[in-house]
N, C-alpha and C positions, 0 to 999 in steps of 0.2 A: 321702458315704461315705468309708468310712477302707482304702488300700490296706496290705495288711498289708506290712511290711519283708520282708518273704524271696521275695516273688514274684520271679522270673526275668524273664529280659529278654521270653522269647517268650510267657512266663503275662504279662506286660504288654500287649503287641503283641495280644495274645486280649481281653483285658478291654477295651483300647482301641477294636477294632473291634466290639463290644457297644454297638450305638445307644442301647438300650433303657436304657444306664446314663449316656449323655450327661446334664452337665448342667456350670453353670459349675465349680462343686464342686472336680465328677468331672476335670474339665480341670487344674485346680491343683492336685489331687493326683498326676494321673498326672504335669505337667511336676515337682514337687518328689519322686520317687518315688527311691530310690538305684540303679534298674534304666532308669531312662529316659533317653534316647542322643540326640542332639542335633538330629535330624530330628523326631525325638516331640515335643520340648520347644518350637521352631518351629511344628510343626502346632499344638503348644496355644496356643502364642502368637496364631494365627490363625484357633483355634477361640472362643477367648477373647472377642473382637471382633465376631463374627457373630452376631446377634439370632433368626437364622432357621437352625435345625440342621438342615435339608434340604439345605440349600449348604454345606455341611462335606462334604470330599471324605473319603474314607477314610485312614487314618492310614497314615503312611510305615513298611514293612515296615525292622527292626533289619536292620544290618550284620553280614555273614556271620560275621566273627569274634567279633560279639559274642553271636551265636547257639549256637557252638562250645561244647558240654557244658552249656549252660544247663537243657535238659530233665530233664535225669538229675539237677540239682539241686533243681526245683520242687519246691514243698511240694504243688501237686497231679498232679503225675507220680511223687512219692517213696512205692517201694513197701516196705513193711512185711518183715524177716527172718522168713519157717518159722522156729516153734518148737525146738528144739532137741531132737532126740530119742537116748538114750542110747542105745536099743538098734535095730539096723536089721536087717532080713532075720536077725534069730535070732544075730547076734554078739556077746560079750561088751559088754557095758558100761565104759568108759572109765573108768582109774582116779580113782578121788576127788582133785580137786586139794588141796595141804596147803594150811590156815589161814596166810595171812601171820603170821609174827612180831609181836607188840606190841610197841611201841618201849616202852622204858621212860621214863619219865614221871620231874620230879623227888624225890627219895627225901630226906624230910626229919626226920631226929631228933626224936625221941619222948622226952618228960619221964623214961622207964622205961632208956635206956639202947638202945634197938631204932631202928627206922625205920617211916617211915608213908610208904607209895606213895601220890604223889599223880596225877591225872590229868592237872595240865598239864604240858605238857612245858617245860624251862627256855626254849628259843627264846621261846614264847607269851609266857613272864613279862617276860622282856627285850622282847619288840617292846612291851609292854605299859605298862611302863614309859618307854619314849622317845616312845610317842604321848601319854601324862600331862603329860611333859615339857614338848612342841613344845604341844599345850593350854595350859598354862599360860602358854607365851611367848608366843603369841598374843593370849592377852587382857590381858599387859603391855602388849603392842605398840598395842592395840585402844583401851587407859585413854592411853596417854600420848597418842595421835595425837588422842583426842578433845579433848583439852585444848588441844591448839593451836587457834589464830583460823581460822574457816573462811573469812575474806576479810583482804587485808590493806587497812587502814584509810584509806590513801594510796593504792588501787585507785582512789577516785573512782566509786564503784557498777558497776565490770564485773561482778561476781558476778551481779545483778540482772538485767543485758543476757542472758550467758550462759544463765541460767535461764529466761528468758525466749526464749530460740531453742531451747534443749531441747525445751518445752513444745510450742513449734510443731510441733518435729518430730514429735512424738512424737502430736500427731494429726494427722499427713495419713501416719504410717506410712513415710516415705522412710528408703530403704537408706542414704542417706549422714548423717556426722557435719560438721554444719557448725561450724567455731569462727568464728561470723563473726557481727556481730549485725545489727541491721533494713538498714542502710547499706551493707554486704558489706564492710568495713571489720575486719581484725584488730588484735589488741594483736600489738607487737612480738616474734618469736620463738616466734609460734604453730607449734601443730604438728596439721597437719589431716586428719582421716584418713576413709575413704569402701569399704565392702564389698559388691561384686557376689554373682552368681550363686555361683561358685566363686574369686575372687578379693579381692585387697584393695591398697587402695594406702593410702601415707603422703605429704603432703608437707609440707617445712618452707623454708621461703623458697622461691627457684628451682629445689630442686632436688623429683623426684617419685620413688618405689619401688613399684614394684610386686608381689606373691606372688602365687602359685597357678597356676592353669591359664589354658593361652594358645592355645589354642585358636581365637582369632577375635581373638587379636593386644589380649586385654585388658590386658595387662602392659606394652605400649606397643613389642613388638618385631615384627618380620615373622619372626624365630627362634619357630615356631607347634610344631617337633615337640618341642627341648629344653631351653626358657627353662623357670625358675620363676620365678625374681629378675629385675629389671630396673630400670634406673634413668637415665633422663634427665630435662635439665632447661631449664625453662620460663626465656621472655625477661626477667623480670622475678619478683618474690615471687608464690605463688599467697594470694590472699585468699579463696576459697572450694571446696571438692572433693567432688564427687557422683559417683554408678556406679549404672549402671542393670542390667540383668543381664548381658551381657558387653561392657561400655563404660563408659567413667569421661570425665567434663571437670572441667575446671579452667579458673578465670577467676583474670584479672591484673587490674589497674585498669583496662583497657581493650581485651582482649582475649580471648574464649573456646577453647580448646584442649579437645580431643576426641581419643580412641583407642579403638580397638578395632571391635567387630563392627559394620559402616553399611548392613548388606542390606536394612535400613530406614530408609536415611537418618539413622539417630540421632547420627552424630557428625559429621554435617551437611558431608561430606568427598563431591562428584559422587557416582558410583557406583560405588566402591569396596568391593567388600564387607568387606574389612581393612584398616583404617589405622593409621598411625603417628602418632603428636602429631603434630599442627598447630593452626593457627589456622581456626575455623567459619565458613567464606565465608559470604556475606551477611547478617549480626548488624552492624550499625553502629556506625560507630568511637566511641568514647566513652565514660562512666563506663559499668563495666558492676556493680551495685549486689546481682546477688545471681543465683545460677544455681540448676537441680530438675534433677534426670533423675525419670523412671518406668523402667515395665520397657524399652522401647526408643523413650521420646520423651524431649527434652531442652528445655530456657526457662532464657531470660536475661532478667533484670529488668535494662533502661539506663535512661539519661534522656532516651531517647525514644520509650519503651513497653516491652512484654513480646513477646518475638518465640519461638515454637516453631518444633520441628525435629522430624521421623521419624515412627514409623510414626503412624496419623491412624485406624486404623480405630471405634476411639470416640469419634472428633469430637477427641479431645483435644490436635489443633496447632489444627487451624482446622472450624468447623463446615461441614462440606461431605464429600462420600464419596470424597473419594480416599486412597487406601489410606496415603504417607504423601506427606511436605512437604518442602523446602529450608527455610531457617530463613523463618517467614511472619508478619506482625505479627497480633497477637490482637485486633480489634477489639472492640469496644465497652468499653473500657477508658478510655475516653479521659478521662471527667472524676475520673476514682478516683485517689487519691492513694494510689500501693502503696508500704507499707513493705518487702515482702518476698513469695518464690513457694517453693510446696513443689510436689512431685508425688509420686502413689499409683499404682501400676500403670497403669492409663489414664485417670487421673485427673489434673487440676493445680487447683492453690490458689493464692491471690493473698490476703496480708494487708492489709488498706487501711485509714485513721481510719473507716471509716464500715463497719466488719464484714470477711469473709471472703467471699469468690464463688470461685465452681470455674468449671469446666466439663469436657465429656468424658461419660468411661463413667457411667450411671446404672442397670446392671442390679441393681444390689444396693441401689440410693439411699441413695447415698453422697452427694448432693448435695443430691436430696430426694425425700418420698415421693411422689412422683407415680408413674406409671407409665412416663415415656417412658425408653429405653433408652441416649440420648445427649440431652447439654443445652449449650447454650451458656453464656458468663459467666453464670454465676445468684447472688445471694446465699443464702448459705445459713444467717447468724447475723447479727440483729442488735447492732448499737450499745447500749450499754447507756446513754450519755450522749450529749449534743448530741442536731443532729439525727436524720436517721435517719427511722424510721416515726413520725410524731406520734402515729399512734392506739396505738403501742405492741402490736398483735394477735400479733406474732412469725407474718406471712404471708410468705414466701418470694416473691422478687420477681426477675422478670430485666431487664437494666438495660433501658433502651431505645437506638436507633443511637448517640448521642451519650454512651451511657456511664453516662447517669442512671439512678433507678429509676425501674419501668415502673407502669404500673396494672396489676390483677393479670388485667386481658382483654387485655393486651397479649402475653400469656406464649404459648411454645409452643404450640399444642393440642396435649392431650393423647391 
């Protein structure tokens, strides 16, 4: 269902305790809702993950002040004005209000010697004219720009790499902008940028900036009531910059750095539930080749596997039911050669020579259609050359302990 924009905080908080309307949906619309208040947006975080909506506690009642005249503006508390009636208990009737004034319009010379009243008024004609204008310099600007080289020719095929990590992103759906290609490796002088829940950051060599709302210390400061801006900076260049909904990391050649909201462990900092940059205790020292955040879990692609962090409730740090993780290695990866890792809400991805495997949330089968609700590494496309499947059937296969593919009786039961 589609929550309509004008609902109120407490016409929310009403909808939201309506079982009957529970569904994964229903959950993503109320946390993306512009009335829903940060305890809501958590509970959905939490409702999100739970398979069985009998164990969904009831939703956290809005903050007094955010309650304060919200009533009186609902669209279904807002009551309609009585008619207006001229005459009451037998007393005259209210004088007739006067006709406004017509503005006069421009007045333009007639072949006859007279004038001809036109209807638009000069303002119109003039705005009229300078939006003609600004059109036409636009599409100057639109002809010459296309005529330049869309690569320069002494690039050595970066456009290619580039376009090619777009594409990545752009199916598994991650909030952040990578400028970084398969290796986590940038061109010199990049400039890398990554957007939260209600935030955004930029960074360009060592240093980072952060906008928006700070709430849970996403902008990188413990100043929570009147940061907007914020700007400190990492030991070294950042080569890659991700945000998951109120937390962003950033990796160096060989270190992961994490801020903001860890009440899920996501920025992989003990149990602090607000942090400041640092470096990700137990990620291993070493090339680190390529980072994901989700909505509150985070993965580092090293050269000694793929290692996740935070909340875990769709399996998606490590297959197992604990709620979330310290940074934990992702087994059965082992014989996969990963070019690169995206993550989706509670979902992660692993690009490899030999396909794409997930693992994590499968209520919507995102990974595949099966029915089960959470899945470990699975492949989810194959190879389209070498090896791979010989029989070519395109059957979804999840590896086996050592990382290989499995026979298809080896899988989950469903």
């Amino acid at each position: 269902m589609s929550i309509d924009p004008r609902v109120t905080v407490v016409e929310l908080y009403e909808l939201a305790r309506n079982r009957s309307l529970w569904s994964y949906g229903f959950f993503d619309d109320l946390e993306s809702h512009g009335s829903s208040w940060l305890q809501l947006r958590d509970w959905c975080l939490f409702a999100r993950g739970v398979q069985n909506f009998a164990e969904i506690p009831d939703p956290p009642a809005p903050p007094p002040e955010l309650v304060e005249g919200s009533r009186s503006r609902g669209i279904f508390s807002r009551k309609r004005k009585p008619p207006r009636n001229p005459v009451i208990d037998g007393s005259a009737p209210p004088p007739p209000r006067k006709a406004p004034k017509k503005k006069q319009g421009f007045v333009a010379p007639t072949s006859t010697g007279g004038t001809l009243s036109s209807s638009v008024p000069l303002p119109a004609i003039i705005a009229g004219a300078v939006v003609i204008v600004l059109c036409l310099g636009l599409l100057v600007f639109q002809l010459v720009r296309n005529q330049k080289p869309a690569t320069d020719p002494n690039a050595g095929g970066e456009a290619g790499t580039a376009s090619d990590t777009q594409q990545s992103a752009a199916m598994s759906g991650t909030s952040a902008t990578k400028a970084s290609n398969s290796t986590g490796a940038t061109a010199g002088g990049a400039v890398l940028t990554a957007g939260g829940q209600a935030f955004s950051c930029i960074a360009e060599g060592e240093e980072v900036t952060c906008s928006g709302e700070n709430s849970m210390g996403q902008l990188g400061t413990a100043d929570l009531a009147t940061a907007r801006t914020f700007t400190f900076y990492l030991p070294t260049a950042a080569r890659s910059l991700v945000a998951g909904d109120d937390f962003a990391c950033a990796s160096t050649s060989s270190e992961v750095w994490c801020w903001g909201d860890n009440r899920w462990a996501q920025t992989g900092h003990g149990n602090s539930e607000v942090t400041s940059p640092g470096p990700v205790v137990g990620v291993p020292g070493g090339a680190i080749k390529d980072i994901a955040a989700g909505r509150a879990h985070a993965c580092a692609l090293t050269d000694q596997g793929v290692w996740c962090w935070g909340v875990n409730t769709a399996h998606q740090v490590k297959d197992s039911d604990d709620t979330y993780l310290s940074p934990t290695q992702v087994e059965g990866l082992d014989s996969l050669e990963i070019t690169g890792i995206e993550a989706s809400n509670f979902t992660t991805f692993v690009r490899t020579t030999r396909g794409v495997w997930a693992w994590g949330d499968n209520t919507r089968h995102q990974i595949t259609s099966t029915d089960s609700a959470y899945l470990p590494p699975t492949q989810i496309s194959e190879p389209t050359e070498g090896t791979g499947n010989p029989g070519g059937t395109g059957a979804t296969q999840a590896p086996s302990q050592n990382g290989g593919p499995a026979n298809p009786s080896n899988q989950r039961a469903q």
